[in-house]
C-alpha positions in Angstrom: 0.0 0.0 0.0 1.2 3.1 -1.3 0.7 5.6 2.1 0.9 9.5 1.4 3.9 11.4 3.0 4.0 13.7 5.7 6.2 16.3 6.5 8.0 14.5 9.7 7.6 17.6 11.8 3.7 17.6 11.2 3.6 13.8 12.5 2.9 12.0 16.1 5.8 11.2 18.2 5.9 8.0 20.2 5.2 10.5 23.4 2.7 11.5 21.5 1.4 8.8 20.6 1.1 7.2 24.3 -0.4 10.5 24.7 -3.3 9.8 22.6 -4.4 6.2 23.4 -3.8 6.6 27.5 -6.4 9.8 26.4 -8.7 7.6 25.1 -8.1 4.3 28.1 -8.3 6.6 30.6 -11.2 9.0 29.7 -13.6 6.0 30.0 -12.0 3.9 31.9 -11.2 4.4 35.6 -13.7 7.2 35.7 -17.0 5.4 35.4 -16.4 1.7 34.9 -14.9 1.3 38.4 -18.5 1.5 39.9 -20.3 -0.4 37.5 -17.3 -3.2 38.1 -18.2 -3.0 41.8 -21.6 -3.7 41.2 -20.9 -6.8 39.6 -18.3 -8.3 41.8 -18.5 -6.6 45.2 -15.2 -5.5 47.4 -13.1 -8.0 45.0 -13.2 -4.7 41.8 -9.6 -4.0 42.5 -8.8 -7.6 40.7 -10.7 -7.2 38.2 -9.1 -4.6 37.1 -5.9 -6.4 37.5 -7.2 -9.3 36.2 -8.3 -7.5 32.4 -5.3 -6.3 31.8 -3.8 -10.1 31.8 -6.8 -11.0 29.3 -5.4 -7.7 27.4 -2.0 -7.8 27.3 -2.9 -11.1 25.4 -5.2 -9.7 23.1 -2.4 -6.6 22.4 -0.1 -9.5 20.8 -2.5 -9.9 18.0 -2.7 -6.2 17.8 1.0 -5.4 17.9 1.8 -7.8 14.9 -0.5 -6.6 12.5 0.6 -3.1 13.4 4.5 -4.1 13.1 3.3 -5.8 9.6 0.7 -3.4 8.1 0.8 0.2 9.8 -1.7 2.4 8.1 -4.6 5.0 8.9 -7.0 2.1 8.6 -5.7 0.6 11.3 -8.0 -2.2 12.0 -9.9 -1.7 9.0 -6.7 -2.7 7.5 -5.8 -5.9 9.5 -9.2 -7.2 8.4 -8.8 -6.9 5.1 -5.4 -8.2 5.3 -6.9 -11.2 6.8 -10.4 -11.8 5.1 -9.7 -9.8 1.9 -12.3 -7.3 1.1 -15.7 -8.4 1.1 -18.7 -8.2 3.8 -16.6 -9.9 6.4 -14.2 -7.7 6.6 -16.1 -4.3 6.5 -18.7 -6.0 9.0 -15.8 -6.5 11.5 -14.0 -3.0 11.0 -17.9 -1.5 11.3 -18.3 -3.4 14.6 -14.8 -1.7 15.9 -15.5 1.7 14.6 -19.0 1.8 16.7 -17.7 0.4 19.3 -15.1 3.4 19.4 -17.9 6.4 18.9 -19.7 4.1 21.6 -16.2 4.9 24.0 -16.6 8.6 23.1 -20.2 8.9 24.1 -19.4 6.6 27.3 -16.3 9.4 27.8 -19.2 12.3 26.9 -21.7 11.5 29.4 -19.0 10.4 32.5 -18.2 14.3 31.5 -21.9 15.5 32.5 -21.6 13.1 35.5 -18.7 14.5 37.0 -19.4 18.1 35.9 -22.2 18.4 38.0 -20.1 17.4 41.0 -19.2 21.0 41.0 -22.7 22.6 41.3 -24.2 19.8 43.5 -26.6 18.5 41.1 -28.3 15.5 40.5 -27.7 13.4 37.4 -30.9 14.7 35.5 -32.1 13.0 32.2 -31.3 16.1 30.4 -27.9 18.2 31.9 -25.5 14.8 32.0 -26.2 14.3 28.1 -26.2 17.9 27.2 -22.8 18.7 28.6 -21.9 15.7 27.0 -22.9 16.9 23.7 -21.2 19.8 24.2 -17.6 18.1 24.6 -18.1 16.4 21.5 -18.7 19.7 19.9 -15.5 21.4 21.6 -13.6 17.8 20.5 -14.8 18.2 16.9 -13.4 22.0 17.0 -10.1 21.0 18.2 -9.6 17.7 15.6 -10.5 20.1 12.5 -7.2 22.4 13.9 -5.0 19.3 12.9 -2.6 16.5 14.2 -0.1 18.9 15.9 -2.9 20.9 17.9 -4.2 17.2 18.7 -0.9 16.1 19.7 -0.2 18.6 21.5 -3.5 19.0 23.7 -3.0 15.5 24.2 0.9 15.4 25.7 -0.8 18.6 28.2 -3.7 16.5 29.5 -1.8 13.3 29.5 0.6 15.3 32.0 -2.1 16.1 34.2 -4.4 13.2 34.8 -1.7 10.4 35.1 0.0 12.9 37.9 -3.2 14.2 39.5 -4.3 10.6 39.2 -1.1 8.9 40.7 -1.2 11.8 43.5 -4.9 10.8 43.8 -4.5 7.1 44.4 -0.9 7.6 46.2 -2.3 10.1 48.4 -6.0 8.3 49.2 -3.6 4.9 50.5 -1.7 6.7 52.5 -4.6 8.5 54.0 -6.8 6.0 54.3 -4.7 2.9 54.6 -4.1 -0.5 52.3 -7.7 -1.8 52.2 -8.2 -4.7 54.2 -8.1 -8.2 52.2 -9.9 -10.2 54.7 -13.7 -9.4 53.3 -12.4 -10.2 49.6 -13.9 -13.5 49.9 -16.9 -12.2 50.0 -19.4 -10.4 47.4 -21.2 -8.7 50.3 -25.5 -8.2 50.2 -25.3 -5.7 47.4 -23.8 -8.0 44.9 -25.6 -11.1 43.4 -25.4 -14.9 43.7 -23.0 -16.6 42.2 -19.9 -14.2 42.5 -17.5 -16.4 40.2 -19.7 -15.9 37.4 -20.3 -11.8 38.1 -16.7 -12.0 38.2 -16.0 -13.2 34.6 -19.2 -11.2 33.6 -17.5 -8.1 34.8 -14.1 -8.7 32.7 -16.3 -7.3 29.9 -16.4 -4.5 31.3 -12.7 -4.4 32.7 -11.5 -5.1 29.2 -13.4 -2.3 28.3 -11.6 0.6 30.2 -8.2 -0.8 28.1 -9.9 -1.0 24.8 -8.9 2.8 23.8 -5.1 1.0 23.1 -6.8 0.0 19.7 -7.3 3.5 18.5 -3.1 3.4 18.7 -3.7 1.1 15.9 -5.2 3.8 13.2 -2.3 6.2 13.5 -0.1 4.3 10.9 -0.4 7.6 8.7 0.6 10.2 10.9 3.1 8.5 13.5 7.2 8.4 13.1 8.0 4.8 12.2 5.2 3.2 12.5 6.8 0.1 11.7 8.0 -0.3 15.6 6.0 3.1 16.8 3.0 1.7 16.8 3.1 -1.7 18.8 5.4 -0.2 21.4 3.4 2.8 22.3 0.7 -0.1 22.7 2.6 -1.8 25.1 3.7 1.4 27.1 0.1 2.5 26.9 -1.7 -0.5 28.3 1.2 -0.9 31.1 0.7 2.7 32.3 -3.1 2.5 32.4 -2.7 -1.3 34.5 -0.6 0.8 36.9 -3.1 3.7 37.3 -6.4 1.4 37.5 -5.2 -0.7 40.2 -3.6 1.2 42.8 -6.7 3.8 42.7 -8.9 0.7 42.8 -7.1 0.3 45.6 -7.4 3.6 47.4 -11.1 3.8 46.2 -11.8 0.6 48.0 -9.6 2.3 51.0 -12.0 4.9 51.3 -15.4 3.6 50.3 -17.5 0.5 51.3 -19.0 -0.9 48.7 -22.6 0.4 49.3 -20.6 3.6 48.7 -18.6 2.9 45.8 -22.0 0.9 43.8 -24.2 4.5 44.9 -22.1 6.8 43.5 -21.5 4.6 40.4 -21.3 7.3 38.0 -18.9 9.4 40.1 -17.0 7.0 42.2 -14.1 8.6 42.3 -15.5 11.7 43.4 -17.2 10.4 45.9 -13.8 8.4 47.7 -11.8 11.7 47.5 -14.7 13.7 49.9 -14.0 11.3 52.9 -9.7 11.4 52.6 -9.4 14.8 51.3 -13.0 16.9 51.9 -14.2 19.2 49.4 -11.0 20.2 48.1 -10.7 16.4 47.1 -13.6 16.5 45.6 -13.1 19.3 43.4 -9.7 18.4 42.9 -11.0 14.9 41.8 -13.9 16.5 39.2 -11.6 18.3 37.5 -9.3 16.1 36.5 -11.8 13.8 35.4 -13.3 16.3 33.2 -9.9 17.0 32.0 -9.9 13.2 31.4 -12.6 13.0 29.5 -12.2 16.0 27.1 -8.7 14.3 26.4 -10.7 11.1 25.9 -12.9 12.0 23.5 -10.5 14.0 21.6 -8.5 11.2 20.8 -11.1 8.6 20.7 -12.8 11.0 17.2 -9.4 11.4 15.9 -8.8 7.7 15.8 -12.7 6.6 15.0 -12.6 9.4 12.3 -9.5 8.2 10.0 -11.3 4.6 10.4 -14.3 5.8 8.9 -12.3 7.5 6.0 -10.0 4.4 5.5 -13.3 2.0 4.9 -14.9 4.7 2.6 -11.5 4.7 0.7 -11.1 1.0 0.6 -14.7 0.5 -0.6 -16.3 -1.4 2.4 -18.3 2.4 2.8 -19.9 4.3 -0.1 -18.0 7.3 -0.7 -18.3 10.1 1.9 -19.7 13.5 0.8 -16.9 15.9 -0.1 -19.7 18.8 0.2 -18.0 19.1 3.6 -14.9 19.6 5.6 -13.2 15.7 6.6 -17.0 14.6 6.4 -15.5 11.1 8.1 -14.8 13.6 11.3 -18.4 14.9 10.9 -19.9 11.5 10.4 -18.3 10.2 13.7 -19.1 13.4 16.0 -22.9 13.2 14.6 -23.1 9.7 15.6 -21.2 10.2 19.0 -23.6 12.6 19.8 -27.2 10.3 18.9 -25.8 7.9 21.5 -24.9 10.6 24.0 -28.6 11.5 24.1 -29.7 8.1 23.8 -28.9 5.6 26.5 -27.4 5.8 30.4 -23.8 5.1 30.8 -24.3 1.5 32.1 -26.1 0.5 28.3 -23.7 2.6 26.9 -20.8 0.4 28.9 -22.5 -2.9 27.9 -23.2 -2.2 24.3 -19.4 -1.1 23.9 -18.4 -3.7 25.6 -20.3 -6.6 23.1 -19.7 -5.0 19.9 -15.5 -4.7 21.1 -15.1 -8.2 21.5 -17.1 -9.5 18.7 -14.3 -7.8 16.9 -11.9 -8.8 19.0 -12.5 -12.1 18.2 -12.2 -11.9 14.3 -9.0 -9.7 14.7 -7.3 -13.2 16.2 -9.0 -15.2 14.1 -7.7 -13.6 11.3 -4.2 -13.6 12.6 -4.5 -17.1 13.7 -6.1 -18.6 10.1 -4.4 -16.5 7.4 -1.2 -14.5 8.5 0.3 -16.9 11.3 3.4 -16.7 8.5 3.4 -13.1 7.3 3.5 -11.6 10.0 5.7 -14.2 12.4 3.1 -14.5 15.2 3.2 -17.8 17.4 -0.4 -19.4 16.5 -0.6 -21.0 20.5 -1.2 -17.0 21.8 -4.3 -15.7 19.5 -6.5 -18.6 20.5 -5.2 -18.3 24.2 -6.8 -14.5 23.3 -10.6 -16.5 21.6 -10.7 -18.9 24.0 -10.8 -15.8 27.0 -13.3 -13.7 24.8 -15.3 -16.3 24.1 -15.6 -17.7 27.5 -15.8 -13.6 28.8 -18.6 -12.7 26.2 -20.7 -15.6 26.5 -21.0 -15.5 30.3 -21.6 -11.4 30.0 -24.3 -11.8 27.4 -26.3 -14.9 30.1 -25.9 -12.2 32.8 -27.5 -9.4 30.6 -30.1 -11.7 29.6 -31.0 -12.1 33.0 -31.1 -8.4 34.1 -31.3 -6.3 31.2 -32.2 -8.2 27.7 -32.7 -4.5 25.9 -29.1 -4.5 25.5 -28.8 -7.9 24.1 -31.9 -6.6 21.9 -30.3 -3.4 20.9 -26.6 -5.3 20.3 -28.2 -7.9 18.1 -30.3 -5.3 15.9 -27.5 -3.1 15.4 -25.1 -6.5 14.4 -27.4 -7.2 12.1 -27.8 -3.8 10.6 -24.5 -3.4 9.7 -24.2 -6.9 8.9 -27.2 -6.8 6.4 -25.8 -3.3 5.0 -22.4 -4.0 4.4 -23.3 -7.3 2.4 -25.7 -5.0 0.3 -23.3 -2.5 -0.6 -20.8 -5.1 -1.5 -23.6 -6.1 -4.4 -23.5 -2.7 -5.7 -19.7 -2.8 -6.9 -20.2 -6.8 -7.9 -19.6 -8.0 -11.8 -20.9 -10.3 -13.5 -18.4 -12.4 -12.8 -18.8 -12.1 -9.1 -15.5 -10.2 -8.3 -15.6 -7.4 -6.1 -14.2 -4.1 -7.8 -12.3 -2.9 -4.5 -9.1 -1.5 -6.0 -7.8 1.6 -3.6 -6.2 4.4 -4.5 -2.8 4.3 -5.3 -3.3 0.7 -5.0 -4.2 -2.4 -6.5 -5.4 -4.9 -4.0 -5.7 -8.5 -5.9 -8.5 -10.3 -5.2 -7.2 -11.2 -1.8 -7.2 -14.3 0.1 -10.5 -14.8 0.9 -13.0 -12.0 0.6 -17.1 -12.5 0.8 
């Protein structure tokens, strides 16, 4: 593939790069999964934390090659095509990724409205949580149309800030409050369900979740410096910062709050264990540097989700975008980001994200695994350790949904299908006769690849 040229000093850095997908991980992340975690598994959410970024950092191998291999803007997009040449497969899989990334930035959007009215006192009303989430999006959008160096460099500032107001945060609240005590681990406690193995692997989902933002690193191939070795280490460094983060302020969370606490203020958590350590100058402290957090978040989060959406309209798997308008990929994405701000709570929001990420996830070692063990020098034992732990993860989150709240499994199937259904229909339109698909990119001729549908 034939990638356009960029000026060197107009491209990411590794720094910068790190920058960017710790933005995204940690915007959604620690911020407002931590209660929703707790719900699920009780005092024990420190481990799950810990224990997702084990299931992760195997996923991440799969990742990292096909970066090493076949860096581009596409990103993921890319890898699936690599794998299952172009065809309905492969733009159904890259479709299920790229919602599931404008999913993150409306999960980021809305933990924004949470926290922001943390300031003033006020309740989480239906309307002011989405609305202030709506209008990051909008301030997001401003900032990605002023380029990759005013990106970069908004995320290296913020990056700064939440990783040391968040290591102060955690540090501080231990040494305050003490190493939580170990000895009620065992058990779930009243508030969270029967059967606390199972919530356990249920909640993985969700811990996986708070790391996915390491696979926008994936769609910078374009604009970073050697992408070649860029791209999979500022994966590695990004997912082993965020492991740090999430588990020691687990950690002082769980110091601070009991878990009746920690499940109440679910949509603030973190807010809520600074009051008792560090009183209302904890709190504050603690509100804005998650909204800092999560305008970092979502920054990144459209920058990646945007060049994804331009990468499948170039490769064919969209129909072309409108040129009427300024990067109408970057319009596309904010448009969409904002529907599903106004549309559903964080906790469907969470779920959704969390189904649609590791259907994907699940193709992306598949493909590895079937069709580019040899091209790209991967050992075949690692990507189905990775299926076997999403399989396992997805199946027993979807029975748990089922049993609580089977609108989300309604909603995940319909919008599979959708895209599923639409994809496969546009893939008729550029069909011959013959029944080869006319996907030739620009500046490119892709053969027939291996084994497109």
């Amino acid at each position: 593939m034939t990638i356009v040229k960029h000026h060197s000093e107009s491209k990411i850095s590794l720094i910068g790069s790190v920058s960017l997908g710790t933005g995204v991980m940690i915007g959604a992340g620690i911020f407002v999964l931590m209660g929703q975690i707790a719900e699920l598994v009780g005092q024990i959410f420190p481990l799950a934390f810990l224990a997702g970024a084990i299931v992760v950092g195997i996923s991440a191998y799969s990742y990292v090659k096909f970066s090493n291999a076949y860096p581009s803007a596409g990103g993921i997009a890319m890898f699936m095509r690599k794998a299952y040449g172009p065809g309905t497969l492969a733009g159904t899989y890259s479709l299920l990724m790229y919602v599931s990334m404008v999913i993150a930035e409306s999960l980021v959007a809305r933990t924004f409205g949470s926290y922001t009215l943390r300031l003033f006192e006020v309740d989480n009303t239906a309307a002011l949580v989405p609305a202030l989430g709506v209008f990051l999006i909008v301030v997001a959008y401003v900032i990605n149309i002023s380029g990759n160096k005013a990106i970069e460099r908004t995320a290296n500032v913020t990056a700064v800030v939440k990783i040391a107001g968040i290591g102060v945060l955690a540090i501080a609240g231990l040494a305050v409050a003490g190493f939580p005590s170990v000895e009620g681990w065992g058990r779930s406690g009243q508030v969270a369900a029967s059967g606390s193995n199972f919530n356990f692997v249920a909640a993985l989902a969700l811990a996986i979740l708070a790391f996915k933002g390491f696979t926008t690193i994936t769609n910078q191939g374009a604009d970073i410096i050697d992408p070649h070795r860029n791209i999979g280490r500022s994966i590695i460094i990004s997912i082993f910062i965020c492991t740090v983060i999430y588990t020691i302020l687990a950690l002082s969370v769980s110091s601070s709050l009991n878990i009746e606490e920690v499940i109440a203020a679910k949509d603030y958590a973190l807010a809520a264990a600074a009051r008792p350590v560090f009183g209302e100058l904890g709190l504050l402290f603690t509100v804005l540097l998650a909204m800092v957090a999560t305008i970092s978040g979502v920054i990144a989060s459209i920058f990646s989700a945007s060049r994804m959406l331009a990468m499948l309209s170039d490769m064919k798997q969209l129909p072309r975008l409108y040129r009427g308008l300024k990067n109408p990929a970057l319009v596309f994405t904010v448009a969409l980001a904002i529907a599903l701000t106004v549309l559903f709570d964080l906790t469907r929001i969470a779920s959704i994200g969390a189904i649609f990420y590791l259907i994907m996830d699940i193709a992306i070692h598949w493909g590895l695994f079937r069709y580019l063990i040899d091209e790209t020098k991967a050992i075949p034992a690692i990507p189905i350790i990775a299926i076997i732990l999403d399989v396992f993860i997805l199946s027993t989150f979807l029975l748990l949904k089922y049993q609580r709240d089977p609108l989300i499994i309604i909603v995940s199937l319909v919008g599979i299908c959708a895209i599923l259904v639409a994809q496969r229909l546009f893939m008729i339109t550029h069909t011959d006769s013959s029944g080869r698909m006319h996907m030739e990119m620009k500046a490119m001729k892709d053969d027939s690849e291996h084994h497109g549908a």
